[in-house]
N, CA, C and O atoms as a GROMACS GRO file, in nm:
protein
  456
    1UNK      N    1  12.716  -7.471 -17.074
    1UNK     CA    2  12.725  -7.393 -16.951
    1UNK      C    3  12.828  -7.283 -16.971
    1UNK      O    4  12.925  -7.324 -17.035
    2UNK      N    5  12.835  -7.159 -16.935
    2UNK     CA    6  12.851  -7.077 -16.902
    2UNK      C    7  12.991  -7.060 -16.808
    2UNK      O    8  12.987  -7.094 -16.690
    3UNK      N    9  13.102  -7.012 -16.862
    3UNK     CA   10  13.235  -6.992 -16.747
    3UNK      C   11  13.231  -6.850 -16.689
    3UNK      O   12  13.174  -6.766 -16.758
    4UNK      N   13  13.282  -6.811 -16.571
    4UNK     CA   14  13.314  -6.668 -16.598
    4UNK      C   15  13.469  -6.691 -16.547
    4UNK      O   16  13.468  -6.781 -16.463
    5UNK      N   17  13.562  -6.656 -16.564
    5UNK     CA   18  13.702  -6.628 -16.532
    5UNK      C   19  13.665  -6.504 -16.414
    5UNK      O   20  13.579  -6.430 -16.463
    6UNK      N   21  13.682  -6.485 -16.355
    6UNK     CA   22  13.660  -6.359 -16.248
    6UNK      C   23  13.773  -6.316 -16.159
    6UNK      O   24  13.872  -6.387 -16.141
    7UNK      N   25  13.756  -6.184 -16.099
    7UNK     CA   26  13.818  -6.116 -16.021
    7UNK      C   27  13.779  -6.064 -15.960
    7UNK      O   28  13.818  -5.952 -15.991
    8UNK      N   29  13.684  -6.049 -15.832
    8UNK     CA   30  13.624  -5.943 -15.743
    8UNK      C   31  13.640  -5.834 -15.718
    8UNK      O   32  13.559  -5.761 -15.661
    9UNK      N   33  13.765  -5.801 -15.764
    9UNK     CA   34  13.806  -5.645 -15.758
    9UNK      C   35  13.801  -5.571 -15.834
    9UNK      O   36  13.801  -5.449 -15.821
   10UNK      N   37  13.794  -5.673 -15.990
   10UNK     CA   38  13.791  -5.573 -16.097
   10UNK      C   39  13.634  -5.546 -16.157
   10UNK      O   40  13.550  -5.635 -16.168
   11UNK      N   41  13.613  -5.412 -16.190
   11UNK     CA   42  13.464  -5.360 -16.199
   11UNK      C   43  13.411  -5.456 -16.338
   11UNK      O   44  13.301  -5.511 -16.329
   12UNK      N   45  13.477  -5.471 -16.438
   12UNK     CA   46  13.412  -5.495 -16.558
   12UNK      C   47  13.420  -5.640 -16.506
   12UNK      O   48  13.317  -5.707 -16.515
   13UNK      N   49  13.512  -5.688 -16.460
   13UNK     CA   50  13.442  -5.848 -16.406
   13UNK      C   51  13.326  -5.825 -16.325
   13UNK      O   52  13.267  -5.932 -16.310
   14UNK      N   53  13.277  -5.744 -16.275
   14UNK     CA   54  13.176  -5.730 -16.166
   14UNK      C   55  13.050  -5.707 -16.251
   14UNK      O   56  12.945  -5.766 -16.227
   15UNK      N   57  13.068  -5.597 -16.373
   15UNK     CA   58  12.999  -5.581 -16.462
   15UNK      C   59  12.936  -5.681 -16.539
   15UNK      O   60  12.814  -5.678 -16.558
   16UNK      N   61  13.013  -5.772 -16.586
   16UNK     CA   62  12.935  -5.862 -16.669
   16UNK      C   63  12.854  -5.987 -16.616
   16UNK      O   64  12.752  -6.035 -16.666
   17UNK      N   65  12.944  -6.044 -16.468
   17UNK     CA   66  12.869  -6.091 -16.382
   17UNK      C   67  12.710  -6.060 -16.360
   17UNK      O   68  12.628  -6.151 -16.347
   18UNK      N   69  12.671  -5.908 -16.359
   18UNK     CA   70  12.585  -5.860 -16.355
   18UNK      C   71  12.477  -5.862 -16.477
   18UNK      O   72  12.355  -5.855 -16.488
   19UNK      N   73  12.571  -5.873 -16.547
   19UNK     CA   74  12.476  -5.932 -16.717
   19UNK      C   75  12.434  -6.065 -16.690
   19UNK      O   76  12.322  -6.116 -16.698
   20UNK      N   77  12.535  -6.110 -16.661
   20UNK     CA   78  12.439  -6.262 -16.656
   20UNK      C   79  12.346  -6.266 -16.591
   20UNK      O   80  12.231  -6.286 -16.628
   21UNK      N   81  12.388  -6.247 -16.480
   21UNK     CA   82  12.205  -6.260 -16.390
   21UNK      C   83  12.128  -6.196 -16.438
   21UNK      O   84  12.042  -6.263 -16.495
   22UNK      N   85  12.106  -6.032 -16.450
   22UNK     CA   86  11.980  -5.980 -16.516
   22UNK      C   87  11.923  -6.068 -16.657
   22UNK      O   88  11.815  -6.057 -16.713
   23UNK      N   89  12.037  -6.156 -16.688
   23UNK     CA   90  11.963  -6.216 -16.861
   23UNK      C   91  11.911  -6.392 -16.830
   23UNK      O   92  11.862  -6.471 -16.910
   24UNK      N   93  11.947  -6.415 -16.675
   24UNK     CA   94  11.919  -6.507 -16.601
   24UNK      C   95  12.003  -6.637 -16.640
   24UNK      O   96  11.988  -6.756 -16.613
   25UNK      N   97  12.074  -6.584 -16.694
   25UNK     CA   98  12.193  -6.738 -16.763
   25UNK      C   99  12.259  -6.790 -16.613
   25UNK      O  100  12.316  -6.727 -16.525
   26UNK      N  101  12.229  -6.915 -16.624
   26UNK     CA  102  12.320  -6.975 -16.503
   26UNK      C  103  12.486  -6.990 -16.562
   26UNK      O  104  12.529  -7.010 -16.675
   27UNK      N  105  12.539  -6.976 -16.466
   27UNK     CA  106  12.686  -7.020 -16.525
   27UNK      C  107  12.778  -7.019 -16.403
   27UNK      O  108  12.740  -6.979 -16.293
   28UNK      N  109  12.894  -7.062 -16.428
   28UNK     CA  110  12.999  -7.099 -16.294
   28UNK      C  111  13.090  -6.979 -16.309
   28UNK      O  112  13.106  -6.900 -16.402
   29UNK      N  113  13.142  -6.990 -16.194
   29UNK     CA  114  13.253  -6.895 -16.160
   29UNK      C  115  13.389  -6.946 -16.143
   29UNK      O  116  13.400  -7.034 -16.058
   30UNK      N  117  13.478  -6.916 -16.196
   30UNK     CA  118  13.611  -6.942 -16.167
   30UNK      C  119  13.708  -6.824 -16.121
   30UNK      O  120  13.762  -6.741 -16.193
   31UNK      N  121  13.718  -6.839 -15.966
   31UNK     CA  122  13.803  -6.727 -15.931
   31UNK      C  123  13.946  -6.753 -15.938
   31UNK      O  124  14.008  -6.797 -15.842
   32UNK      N  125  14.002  -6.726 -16.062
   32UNK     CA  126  14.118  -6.772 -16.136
   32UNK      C  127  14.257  -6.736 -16.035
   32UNK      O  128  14.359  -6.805 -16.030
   33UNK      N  129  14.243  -6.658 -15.987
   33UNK     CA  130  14.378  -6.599 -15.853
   33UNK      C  131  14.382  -6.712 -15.747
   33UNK      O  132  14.491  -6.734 -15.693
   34UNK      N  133  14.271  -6.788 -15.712
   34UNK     CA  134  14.264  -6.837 -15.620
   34UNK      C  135  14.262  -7.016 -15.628
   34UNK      O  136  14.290  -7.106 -15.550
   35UNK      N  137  14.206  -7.006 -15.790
   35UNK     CA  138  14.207  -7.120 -15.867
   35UNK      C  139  14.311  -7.111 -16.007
   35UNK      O  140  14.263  -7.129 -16.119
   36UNK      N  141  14.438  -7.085 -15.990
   36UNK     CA  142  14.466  -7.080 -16.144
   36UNK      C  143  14.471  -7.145 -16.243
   36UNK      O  144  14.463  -7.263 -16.210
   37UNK      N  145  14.483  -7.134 -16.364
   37UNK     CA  146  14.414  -7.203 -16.510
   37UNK      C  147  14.579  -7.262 -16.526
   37UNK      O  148  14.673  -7.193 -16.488
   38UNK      N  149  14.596  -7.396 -16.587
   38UNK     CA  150  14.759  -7.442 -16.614
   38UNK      C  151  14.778  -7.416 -16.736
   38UNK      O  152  14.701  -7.346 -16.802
   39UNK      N  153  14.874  -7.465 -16.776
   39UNK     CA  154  14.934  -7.421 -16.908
   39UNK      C  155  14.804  -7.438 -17.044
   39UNK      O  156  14.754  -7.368 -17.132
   40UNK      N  157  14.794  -7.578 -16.992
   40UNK     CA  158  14.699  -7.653 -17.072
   40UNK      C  159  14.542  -7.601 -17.118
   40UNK      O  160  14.472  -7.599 -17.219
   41UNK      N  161  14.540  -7.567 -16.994
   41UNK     CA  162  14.387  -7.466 -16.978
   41UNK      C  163  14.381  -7.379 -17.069
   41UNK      O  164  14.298  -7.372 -17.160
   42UNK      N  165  14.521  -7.272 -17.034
   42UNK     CA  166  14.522  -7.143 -17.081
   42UNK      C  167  14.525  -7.181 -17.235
   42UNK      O  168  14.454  -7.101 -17.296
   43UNK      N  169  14.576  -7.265 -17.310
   43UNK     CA  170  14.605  -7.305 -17.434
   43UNK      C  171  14.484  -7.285 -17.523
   43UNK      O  172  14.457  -7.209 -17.616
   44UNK      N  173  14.412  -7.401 -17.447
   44UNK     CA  174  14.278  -7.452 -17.505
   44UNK      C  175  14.175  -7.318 -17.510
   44UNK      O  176  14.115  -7.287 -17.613
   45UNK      N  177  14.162  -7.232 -17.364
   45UNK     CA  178  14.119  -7.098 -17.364
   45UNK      C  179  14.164  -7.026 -17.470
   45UNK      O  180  14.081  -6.998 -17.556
   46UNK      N  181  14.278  -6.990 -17.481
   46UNK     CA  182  14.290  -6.933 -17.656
   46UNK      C  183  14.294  -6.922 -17.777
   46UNK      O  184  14.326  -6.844 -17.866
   47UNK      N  185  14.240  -7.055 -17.750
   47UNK     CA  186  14.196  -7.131 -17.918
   47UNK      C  187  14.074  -7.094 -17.918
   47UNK      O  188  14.051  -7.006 -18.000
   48UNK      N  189  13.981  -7.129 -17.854
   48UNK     CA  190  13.833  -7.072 -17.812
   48UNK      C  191  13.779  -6.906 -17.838
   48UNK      O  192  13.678  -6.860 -17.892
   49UNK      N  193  13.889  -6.847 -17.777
   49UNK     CA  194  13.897  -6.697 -17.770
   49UNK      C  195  13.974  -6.661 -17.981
   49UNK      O  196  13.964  -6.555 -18.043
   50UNK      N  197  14.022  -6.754 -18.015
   50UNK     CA  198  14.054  -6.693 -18.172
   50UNK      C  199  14.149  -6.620 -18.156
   50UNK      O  200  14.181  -6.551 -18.253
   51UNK      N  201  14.208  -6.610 -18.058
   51UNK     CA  202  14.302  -6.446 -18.114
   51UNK      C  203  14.439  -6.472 -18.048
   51UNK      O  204  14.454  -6.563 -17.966
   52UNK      N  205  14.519  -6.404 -18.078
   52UNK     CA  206  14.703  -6.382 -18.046
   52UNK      C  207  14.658  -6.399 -17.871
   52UNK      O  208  14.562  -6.347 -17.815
   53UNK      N  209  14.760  -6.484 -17.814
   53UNK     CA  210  14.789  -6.496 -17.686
   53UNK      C  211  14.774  -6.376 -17.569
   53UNK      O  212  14.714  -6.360 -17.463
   54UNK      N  213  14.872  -6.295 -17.663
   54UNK     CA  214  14.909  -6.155 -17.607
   54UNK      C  215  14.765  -6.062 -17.554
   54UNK      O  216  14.765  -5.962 -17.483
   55UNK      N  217  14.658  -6.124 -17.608
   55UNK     CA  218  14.525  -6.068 -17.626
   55UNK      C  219  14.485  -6.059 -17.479
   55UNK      O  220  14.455  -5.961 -17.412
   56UNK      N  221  14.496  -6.231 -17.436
   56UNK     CA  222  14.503  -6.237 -17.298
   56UNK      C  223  14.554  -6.220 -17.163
   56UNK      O  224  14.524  -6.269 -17.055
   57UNK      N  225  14.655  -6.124 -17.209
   57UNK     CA  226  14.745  -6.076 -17.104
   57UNK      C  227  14.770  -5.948 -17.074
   57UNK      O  228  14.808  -5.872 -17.163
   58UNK      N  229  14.748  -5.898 -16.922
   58UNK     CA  230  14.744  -5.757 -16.898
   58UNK      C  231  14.893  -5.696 -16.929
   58UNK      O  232  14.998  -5.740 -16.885
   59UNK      N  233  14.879  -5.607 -16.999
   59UNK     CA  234  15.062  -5.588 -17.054
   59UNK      C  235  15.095  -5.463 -16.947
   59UNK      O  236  15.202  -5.413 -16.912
   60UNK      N  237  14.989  -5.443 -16.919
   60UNK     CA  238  14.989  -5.323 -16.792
   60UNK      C  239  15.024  -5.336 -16.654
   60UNK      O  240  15.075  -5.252 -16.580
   61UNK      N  241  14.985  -5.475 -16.625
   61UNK     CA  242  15.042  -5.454 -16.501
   61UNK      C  243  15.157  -5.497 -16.462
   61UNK      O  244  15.206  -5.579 -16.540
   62UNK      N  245  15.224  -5.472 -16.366
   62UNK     CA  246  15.356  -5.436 -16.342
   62UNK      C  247  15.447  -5.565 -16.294
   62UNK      O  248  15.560  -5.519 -16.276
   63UNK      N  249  15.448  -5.667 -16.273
   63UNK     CA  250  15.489  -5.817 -16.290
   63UNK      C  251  15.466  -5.833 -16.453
   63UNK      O  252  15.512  -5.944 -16.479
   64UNK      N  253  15.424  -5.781 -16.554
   64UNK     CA  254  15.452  -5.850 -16.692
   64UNK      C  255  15.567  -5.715 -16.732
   64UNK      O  256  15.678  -5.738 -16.780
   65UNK      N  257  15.527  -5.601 -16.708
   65UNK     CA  258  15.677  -5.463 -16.692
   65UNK      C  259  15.790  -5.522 -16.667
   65UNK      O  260  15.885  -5.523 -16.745
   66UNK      N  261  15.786  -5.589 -16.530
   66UNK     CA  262  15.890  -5.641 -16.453
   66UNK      C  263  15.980  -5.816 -16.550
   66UNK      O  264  16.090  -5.872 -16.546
   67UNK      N  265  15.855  -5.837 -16.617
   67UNK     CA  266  15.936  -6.000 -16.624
   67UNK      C  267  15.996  -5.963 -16.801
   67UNK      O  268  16.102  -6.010 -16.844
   68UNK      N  269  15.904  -5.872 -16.885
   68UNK     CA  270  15.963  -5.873 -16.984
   68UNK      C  271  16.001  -5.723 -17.018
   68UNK      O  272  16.079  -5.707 -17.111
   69UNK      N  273  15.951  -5.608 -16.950
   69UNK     CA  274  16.041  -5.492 -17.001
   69UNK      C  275  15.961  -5.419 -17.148
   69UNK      O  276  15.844  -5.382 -17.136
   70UNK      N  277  16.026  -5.402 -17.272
   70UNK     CA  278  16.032  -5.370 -17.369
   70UNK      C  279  15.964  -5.510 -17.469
   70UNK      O  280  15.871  -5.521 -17.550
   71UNK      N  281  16.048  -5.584 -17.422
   71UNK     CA  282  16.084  -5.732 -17.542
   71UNK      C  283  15.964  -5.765 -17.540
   71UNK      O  284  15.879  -5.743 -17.454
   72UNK      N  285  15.956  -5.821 -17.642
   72UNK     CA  286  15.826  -5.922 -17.719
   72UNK      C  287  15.856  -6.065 -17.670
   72UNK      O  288  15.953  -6.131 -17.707
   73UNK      N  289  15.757  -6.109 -17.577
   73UNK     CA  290  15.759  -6.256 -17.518
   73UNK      C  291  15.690  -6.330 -17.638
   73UNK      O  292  15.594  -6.292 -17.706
   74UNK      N  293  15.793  -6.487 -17.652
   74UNK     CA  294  15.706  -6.578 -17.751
   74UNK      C  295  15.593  -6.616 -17.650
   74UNK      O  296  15.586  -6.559 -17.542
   75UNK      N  297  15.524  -6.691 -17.680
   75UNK     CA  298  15.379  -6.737 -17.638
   75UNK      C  299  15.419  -6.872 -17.534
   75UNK      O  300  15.323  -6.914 -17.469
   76UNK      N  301  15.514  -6.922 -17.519
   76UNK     CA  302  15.560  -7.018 -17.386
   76UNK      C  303  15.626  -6.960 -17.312
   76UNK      O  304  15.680  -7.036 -17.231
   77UNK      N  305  15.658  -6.815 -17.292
   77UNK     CA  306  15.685  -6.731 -17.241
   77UNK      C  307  15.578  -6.674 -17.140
   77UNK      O  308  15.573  -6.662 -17.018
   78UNK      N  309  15.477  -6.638 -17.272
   78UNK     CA  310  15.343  -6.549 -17.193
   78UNK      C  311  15.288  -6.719 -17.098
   78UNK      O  312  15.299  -6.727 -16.976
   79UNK      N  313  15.249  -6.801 -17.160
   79UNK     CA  314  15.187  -6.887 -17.086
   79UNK      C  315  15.282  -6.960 -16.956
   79UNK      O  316  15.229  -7.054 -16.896
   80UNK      N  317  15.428  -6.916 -16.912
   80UNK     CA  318  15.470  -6.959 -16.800
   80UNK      C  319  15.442  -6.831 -16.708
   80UNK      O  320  15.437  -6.854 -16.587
   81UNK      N  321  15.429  -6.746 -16.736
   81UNK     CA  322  15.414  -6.626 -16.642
   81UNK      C  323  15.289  -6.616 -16.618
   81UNK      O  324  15.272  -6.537 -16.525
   82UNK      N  325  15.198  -6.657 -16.654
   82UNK     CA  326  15.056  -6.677 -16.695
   82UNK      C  327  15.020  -6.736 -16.595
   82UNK      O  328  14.948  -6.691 -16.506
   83UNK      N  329  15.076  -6.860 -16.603
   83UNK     CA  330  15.058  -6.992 -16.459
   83UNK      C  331  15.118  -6.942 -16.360
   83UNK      O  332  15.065  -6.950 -16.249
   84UNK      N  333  15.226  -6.887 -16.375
   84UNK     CA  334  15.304  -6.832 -16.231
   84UNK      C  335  15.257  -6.698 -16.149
   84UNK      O  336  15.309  -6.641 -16.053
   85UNK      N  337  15.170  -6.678 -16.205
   85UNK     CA  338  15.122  -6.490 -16.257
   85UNK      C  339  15.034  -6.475 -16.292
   85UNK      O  340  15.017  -6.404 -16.391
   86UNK      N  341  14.906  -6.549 -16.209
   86UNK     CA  342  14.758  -6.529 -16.304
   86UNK      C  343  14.732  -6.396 -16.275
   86UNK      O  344  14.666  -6.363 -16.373
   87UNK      N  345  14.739  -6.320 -16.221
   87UNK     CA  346  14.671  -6.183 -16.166
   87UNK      C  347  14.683  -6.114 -16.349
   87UNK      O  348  14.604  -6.026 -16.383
   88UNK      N  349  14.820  -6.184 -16.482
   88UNK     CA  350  14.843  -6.147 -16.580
   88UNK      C  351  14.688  -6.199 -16.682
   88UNK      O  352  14.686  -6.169 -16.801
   89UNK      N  353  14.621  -6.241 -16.648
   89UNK     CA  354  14.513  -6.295 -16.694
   89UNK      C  355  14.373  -6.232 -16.719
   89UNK      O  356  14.272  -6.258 -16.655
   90UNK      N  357  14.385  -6.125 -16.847
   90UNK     CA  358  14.298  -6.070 -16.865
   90UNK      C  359  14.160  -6.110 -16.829
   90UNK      O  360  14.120  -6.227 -16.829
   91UNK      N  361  14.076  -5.982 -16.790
   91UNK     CA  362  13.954  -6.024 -16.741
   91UNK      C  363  13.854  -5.899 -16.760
   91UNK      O  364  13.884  -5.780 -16.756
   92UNK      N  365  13.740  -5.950 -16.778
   92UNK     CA  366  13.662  -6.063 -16.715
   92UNK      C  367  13.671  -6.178 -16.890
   92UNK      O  368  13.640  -6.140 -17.003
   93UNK      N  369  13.714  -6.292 -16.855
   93UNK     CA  370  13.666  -6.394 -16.981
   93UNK      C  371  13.543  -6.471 -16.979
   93UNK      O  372  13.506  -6.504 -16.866
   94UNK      N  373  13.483  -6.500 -17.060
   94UNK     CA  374  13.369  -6.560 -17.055
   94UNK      C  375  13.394  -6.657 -17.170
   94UNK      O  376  13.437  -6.631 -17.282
   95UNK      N  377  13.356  -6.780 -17.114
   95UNK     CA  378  13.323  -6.912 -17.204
   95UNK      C  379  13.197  -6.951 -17.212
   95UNK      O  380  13.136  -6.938 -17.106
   96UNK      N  381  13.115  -7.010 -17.329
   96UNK     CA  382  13.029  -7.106 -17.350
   96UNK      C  383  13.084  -7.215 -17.490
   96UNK      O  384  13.096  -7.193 -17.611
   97UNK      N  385  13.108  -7.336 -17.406
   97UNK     CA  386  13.151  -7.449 -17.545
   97UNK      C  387  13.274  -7.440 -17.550
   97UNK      O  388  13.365  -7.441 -17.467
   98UNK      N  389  13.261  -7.425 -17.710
   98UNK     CA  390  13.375  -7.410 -17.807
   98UNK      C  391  13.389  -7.243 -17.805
   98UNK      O  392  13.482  -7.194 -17.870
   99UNK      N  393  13.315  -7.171 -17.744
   99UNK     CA  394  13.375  -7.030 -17.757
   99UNK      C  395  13.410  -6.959 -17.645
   99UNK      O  396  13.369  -6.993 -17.534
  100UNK      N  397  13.501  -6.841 -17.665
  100UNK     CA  398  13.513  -6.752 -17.562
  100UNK      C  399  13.525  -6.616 -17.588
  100UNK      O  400  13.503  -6.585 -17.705
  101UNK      N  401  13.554  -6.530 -17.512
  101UNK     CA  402  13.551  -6.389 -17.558
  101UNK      C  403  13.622  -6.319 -17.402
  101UNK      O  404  13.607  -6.375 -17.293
  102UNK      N  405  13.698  -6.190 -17.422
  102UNK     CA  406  13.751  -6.138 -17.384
  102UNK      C  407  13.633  -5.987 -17.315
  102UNK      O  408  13.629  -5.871 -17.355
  103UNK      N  409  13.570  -6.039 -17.226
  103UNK     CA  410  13.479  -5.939 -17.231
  103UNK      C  411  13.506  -5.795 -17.190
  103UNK      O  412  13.466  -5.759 -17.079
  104UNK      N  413  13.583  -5.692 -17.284
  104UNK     CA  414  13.602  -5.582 -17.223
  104UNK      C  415  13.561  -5.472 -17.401
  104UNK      O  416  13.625  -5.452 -17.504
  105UNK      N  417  13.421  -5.430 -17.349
  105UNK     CA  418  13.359  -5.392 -17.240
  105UNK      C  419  13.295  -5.440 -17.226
  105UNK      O  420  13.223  -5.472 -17.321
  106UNK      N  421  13.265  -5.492 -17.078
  106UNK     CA  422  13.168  -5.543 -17.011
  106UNK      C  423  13.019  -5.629 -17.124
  106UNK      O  424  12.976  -5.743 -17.112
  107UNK      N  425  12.978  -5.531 -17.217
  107UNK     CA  426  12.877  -5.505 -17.253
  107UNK      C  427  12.876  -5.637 -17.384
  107UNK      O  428  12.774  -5.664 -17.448
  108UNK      N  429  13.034  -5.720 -17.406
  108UNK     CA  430  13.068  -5.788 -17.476
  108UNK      C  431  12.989  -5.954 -17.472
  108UNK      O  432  12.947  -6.032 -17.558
  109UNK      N  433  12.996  -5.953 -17.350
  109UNK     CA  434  12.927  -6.060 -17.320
  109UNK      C  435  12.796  -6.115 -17.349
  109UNK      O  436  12.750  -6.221 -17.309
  110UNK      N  437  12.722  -5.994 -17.454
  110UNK     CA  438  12.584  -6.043 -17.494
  110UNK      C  439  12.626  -6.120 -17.645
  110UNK      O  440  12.550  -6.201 -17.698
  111UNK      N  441  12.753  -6.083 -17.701
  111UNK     CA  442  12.783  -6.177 -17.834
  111UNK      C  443  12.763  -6.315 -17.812
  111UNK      O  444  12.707  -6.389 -17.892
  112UNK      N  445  12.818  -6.354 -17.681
  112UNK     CA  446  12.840  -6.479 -17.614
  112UNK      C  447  12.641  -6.591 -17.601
  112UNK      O  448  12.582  -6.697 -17.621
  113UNK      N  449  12.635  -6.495 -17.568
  113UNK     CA  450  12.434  -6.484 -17.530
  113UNK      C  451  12.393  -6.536 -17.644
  113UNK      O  452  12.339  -6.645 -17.663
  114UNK      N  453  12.431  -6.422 -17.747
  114UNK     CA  454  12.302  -6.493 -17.833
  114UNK      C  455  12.362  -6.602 -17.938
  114UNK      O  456  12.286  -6.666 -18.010
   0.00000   0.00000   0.00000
């Protein structure tokens, strides 16, 4: 089955949402702001996803400016601000299984597919 990590506000989460249905894949939604992912979650999510922590975290918006500045956060760093601070939770993510992917752009989510 099919995850989506989501955000209603953000377009490319809206975007790929939209892939799924046109390709008719059922899959769940996790509205992560409202539901957030724990430490544990986020862990296992980036093992899945393959890549540096940092991958998953908006460095842009202005609560990760605010908590680290300049400095390079270690990775129990990124993952307490993470839990405290999901809005820091890149998106849109998409899981199936053992995999995940960082779907930006939007258009990423067909790797996942096939």
């Amino acid at each position: 089955m099919i995850t989506i990590y989501h955000y209603t506000k953000c377009s490319k989460s809206r975007c790929a949402l939209t892939y799924l249905d046109k390709n008719g894949q059922p899959y769940n939604t996790r509205f992560y702001l409202d539901n957030p992912l724990s430490k544990e979650e986020l862990i296992a999510l980036s093992k899945k996803i393959n890549a540096p922590l940092i991958n998953m975290v908006r460095t842009n918006e202005s609560i990760y400016k605010e908590l680290f500045g300049s400095n390079v956060p270690s990775d129990e760093q990124l993952l307490e601000a993470m839990v405290a601070h999901p809005i820091l939770l890149q998106r849109p993510i998409v899981e199936r299984d053992d995999e995940a992917i960082i779907a930006r752009p939007p258009e990423k989510v067909f790797e996942l597919l096939q």
